[in-house]
VOPAGU-2260 file (C-alpha; in pm, 1 decimal, decimal comma):
REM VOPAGU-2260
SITE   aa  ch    i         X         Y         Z
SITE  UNK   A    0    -352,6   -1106,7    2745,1
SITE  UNK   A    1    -499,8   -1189,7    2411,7
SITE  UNK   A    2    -608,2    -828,0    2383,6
SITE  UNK   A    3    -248,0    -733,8    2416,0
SITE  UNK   A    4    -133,8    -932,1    2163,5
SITE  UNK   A    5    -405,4    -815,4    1938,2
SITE  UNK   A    6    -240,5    -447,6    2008,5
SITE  UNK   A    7      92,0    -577,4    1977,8
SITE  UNK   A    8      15,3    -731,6    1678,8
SITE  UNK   A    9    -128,4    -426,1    1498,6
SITE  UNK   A   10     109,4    -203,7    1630,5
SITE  UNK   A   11     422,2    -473,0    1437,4
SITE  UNK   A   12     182,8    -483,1    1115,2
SITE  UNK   A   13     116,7     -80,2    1184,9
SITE  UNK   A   14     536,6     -17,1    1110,9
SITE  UNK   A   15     615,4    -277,1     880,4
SITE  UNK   A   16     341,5    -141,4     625,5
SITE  UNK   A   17     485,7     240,0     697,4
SITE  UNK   A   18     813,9     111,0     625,1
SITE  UNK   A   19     752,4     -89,6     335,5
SITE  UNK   A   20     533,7     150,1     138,8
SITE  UNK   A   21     744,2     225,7    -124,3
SITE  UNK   A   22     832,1    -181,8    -146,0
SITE  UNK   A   23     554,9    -347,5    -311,5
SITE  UNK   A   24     524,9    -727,8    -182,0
SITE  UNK   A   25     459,1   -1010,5    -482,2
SITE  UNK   A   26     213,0   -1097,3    -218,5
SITE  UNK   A   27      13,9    -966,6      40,1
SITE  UNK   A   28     104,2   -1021,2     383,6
SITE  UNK   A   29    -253,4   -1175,7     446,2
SITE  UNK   A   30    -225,4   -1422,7     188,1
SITE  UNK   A   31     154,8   -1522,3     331,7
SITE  UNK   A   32     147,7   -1867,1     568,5
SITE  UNK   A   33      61,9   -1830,6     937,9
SITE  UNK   A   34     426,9   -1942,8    1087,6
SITE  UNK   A   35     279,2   -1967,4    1409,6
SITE  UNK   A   36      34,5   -2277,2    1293,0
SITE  UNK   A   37     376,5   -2432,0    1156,8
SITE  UNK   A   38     657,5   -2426,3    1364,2
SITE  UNK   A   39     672,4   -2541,3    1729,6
SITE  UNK   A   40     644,7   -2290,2    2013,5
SITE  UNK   A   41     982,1   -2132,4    2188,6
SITE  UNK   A   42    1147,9   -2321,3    2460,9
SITE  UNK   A   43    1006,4   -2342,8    2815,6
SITE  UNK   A   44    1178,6   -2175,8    3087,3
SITE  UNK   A   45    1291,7   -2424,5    3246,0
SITE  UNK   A   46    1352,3   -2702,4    3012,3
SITE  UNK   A   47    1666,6   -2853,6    2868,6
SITE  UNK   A   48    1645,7   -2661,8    2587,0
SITE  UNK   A   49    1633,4   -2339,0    2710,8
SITE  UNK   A   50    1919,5   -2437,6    2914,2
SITE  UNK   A   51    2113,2   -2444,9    2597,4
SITE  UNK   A   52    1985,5   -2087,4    2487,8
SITE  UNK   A   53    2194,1   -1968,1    2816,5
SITE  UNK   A   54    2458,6   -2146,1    2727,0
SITE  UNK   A   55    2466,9   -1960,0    2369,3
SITE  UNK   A   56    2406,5   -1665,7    2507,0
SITE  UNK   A   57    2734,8   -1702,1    2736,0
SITE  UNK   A   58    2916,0   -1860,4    2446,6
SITE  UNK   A   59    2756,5   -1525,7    2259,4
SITE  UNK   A   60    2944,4   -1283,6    2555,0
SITE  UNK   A   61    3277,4   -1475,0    2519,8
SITE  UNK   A   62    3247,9   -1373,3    2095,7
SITE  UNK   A   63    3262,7   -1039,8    2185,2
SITE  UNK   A   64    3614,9   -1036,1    2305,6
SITE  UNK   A   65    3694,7   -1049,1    1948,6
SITE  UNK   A   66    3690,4    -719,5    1799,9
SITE  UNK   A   67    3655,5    -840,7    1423,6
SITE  UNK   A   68    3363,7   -1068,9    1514,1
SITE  UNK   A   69    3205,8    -814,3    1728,4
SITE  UNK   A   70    3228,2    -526,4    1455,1
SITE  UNK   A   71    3059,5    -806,7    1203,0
SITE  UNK   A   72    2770,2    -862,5    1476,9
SITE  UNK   A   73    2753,7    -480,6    1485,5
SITE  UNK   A   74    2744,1    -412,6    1094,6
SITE  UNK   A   75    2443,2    -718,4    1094,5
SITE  UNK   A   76    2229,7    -543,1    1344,6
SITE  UNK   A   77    2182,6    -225,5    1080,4
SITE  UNK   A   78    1796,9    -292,9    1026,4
SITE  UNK   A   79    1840,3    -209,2     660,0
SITE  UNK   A   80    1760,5    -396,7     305,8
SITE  UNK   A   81    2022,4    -211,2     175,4
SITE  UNK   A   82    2289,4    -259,0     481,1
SITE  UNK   A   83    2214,4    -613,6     414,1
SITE  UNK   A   84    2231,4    -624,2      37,8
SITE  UNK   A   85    2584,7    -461,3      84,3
SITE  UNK   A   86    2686,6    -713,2     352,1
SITE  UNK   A   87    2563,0   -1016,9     112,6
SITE  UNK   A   88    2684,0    -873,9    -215,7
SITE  UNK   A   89    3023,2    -962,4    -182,0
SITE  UNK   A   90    2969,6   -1322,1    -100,8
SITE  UNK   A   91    2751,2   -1242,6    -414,3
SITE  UNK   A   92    3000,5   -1147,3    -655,7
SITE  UNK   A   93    2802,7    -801,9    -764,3
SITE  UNK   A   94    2756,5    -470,0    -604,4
SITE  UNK   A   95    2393,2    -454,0    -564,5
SITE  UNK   A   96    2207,7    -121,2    -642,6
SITE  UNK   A   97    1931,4      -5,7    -797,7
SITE  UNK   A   98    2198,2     228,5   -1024,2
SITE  UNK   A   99    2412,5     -60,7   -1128,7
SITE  UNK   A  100    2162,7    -393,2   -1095,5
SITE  UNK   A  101    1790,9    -274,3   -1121,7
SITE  UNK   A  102    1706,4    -599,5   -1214,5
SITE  UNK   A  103    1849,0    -799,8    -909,6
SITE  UNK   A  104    1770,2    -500,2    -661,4
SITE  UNK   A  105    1372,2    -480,6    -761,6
SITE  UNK   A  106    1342,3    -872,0    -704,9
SITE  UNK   A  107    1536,3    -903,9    -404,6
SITE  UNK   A  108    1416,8    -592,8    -186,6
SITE  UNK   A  109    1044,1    -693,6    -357,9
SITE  UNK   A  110    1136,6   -1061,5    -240,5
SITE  UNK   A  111    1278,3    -975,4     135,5
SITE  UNK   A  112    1024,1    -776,1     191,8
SITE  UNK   A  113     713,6   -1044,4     114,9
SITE  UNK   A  114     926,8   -1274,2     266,1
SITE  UNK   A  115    1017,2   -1127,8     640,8
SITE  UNK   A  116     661,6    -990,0     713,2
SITE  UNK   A  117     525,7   -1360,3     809,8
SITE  UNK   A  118     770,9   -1270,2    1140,8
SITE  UNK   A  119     455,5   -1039,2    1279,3
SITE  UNK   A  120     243,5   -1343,2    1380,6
SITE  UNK   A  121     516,3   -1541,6    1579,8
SITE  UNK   A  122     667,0   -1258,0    1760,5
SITE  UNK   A  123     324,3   -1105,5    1866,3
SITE  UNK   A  124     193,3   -1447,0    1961,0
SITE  UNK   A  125     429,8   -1576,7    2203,2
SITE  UNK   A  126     612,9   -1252,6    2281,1
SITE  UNK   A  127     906,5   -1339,0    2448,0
SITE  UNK   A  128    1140,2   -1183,1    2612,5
SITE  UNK   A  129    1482,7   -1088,8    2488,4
SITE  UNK   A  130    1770,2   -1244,1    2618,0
SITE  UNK   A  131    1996,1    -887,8    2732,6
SITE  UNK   A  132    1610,7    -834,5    2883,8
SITE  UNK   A  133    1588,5   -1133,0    3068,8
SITE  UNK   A  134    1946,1   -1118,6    3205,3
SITE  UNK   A  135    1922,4    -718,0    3280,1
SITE  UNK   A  136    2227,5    -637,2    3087,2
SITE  UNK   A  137    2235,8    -403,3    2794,4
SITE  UNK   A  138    2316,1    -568,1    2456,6
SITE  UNK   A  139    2594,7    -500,2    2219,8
SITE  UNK   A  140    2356,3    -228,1    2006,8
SITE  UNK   A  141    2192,8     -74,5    2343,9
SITE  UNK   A  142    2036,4     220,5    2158,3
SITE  UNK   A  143    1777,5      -1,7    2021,2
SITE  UNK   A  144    1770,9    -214,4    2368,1
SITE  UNK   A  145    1412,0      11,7    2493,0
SITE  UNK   A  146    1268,2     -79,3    2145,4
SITE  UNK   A  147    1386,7    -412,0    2090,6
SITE  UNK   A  148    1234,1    -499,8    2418,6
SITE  UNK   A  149     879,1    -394,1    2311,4
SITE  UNK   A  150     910,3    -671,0    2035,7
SITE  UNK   A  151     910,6   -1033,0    2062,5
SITE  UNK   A  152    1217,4   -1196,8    2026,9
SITE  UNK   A  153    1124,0   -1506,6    1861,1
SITE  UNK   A  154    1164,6   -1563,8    1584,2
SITE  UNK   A  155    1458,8   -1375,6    1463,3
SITE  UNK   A  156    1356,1   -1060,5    1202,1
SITE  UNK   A  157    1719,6   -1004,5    1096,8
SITE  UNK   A  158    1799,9   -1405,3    1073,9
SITE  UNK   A  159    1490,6   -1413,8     840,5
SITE  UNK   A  160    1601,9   -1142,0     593,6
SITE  UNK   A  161    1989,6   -1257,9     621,7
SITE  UNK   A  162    1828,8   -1607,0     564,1
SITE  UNK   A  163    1573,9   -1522,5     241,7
SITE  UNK   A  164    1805,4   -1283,8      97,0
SITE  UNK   A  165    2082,2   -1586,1      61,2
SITE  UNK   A  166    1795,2   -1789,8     -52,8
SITE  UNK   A  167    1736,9   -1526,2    -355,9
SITE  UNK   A  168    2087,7   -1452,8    -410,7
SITE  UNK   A  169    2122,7   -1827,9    -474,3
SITE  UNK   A  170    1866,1   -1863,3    -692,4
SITE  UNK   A  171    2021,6   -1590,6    -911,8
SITE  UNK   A  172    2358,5   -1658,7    -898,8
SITE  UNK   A  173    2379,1   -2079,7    -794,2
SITE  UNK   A  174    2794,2   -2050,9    -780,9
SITE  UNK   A  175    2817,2   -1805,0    -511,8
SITE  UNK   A  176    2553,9   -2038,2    -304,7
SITE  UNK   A  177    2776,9   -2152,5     -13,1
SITE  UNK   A  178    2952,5   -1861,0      23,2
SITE  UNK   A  179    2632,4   -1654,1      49,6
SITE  UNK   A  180    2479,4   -1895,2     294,5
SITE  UNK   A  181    2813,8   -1919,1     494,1
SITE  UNK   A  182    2742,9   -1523,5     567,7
SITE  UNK   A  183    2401,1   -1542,1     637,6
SITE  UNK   A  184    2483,6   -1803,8     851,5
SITE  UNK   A  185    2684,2   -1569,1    1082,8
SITE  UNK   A  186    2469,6   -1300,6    1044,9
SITE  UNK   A  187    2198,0   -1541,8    1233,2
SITE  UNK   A  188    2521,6   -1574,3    1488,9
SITE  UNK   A  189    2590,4   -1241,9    1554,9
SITE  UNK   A  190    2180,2   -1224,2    1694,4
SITE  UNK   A  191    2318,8   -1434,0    1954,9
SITE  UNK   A  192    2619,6   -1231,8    2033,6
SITE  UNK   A  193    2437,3    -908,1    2053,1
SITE  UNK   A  194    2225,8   -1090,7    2303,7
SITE  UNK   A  195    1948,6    -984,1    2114,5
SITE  UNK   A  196    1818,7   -1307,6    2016,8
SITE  UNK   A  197    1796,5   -1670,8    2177,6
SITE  UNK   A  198    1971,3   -1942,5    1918,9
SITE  UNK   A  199    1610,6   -2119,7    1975,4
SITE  UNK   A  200    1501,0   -1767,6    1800,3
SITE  UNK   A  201    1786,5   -1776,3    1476,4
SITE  UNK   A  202    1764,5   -2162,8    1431,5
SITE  UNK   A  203    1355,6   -2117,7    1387,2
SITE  UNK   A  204    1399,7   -1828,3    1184,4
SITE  UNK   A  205    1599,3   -1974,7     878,7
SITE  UNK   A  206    1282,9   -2260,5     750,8
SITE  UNK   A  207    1065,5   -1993,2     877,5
SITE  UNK   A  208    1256,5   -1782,4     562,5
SITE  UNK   A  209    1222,4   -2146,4     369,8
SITE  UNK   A  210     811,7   -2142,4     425,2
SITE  UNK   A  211     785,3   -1770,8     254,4
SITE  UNK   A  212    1048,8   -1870,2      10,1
SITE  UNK   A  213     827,6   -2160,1    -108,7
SITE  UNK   A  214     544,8   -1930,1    -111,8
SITE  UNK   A  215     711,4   -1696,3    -302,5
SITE  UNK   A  216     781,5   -1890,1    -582,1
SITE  UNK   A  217     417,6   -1927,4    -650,0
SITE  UNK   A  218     375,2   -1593,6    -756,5
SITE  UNK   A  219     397,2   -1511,0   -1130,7
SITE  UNK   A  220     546,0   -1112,2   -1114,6
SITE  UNK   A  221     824,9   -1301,2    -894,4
SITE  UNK   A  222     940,2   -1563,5   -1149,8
SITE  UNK   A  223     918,2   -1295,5   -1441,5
SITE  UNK   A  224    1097,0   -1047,4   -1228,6
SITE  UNK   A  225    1351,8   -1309,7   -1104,7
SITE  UNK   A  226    1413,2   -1408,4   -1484,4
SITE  UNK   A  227    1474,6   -1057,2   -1543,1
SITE  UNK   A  228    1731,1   -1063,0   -1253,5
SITE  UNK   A  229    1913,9   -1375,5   -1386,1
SITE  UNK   A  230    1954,9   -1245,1   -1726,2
SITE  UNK   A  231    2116,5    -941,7   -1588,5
SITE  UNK   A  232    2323,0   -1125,1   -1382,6
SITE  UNK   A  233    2414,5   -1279,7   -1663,2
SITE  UNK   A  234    2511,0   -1025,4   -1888,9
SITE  UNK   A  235    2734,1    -790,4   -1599,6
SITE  UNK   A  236    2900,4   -1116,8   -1530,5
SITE  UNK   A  237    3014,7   -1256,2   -1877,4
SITE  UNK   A  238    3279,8   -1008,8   -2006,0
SITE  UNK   A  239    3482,3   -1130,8   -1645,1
């Protein structure tokens, strides 16, 4: 067992550093905090509270009966920076692009991306299983279903970017705050309502964002490159 979670570990590090090679981290993935030495392990099957991640995952079913939430669930399973960026820039008040806001693209892909990596340890480590996987039934986005099941499901990769991109946003632009966390908010719901994720898995996932937002912030290039991002924020917003 331990050997494959070594190899499933590896193999999770292997594609995040192919994907993010032309997104330089503040901080190396190493040096981020070990999630799995923080936060408590997944719910026991059986156990009262896994009992409540099948009720949320039947509560998750019933959302899809609504087209307009189900689309929105659809749209938040893009695995994208830039899918996301779009989705959170209106709460935002800016379309975000490296065109029209260097500044504030540069420090939040730079920022998601040394954020989300500390997801590797947890999902390798206790590896569990998917919820459309455990129940046998295809999720909403069942193209990615034979991949998705090779991964662990907890904690939530997409909550964790929704969740530390809000965080950034924020930071840059404090006004737009709630509105910006209301959306990340239901992009964590709409991992329950592709049956992708558990609701254990999404409500872990957003202080798991919080620990490698602290971290973050101790980084040096970040605060200068987030002080760039302010100022430009600034300027594009005060002719409105």
């Amino acid at each position: 067992m331990k050997k494959v979670l070594i190899t499933l570990a590896a193999l999770f590090f292997g594609a995040y550093a192919a994907w993010a090679q032309t997104i330089e981290p503040y901080i190396p993935s190493e040096q981020m905090p070990d999630v799995v030495k923080i936060v408590p392990a997944p719910p026991a099957d059986p156990s009262p509270e896994f009992d409540h991640d099948i009720l949320r995952y039947m509560w998750g079913k019933q959302q899809r009966k609504d087209p307009e939430r189900l689309a929105m669930a659809v749209r938040d399973a893009i695995w994208s920076i830039d899918t996301t960026l779009v989705i959170l820039g209106e709460p935002f008040g800016l379309e975000i692009s490296p065109e029209k806001t260097p500044a504030i693209y540069n420090v939040l892909t730079r920022g998601v991306t040394t954020i989300e990596v500390i997801r590797f340890k947890p999902k390798a480590h206790y590896f569990r299983i998917r919820p459309f996987a455990y129940f046998q039934e295809p999720s909403i986005f069942p193209q990615d279903d034979e991949w998705l099941s090779g991964e662990g499901s907890y904690p939530s990769g997409h909550t964790i970017r929704a969740w530390a991109c809000a965080l950034l946003m924020a930071q840059i632009n404090p006004l737009a705050a709630e509105a910006v966390f209301h959306r990340a908010w239901l992009s964590g719901e709409s991992r329950v309502i592709s049956g992708c994720h558990w609701q254990s898995d999404v409500d872990a996932s957003r202080p798991v964002a919080g620990i490698g937002y602290s971290r973050l912030q101790t980084s040096p290039e970040f605060q200068r490159d987030m002080a760039r991002a302010q100022q430009e924020f600034r300027r594009l917003t005060s002719c409105r």
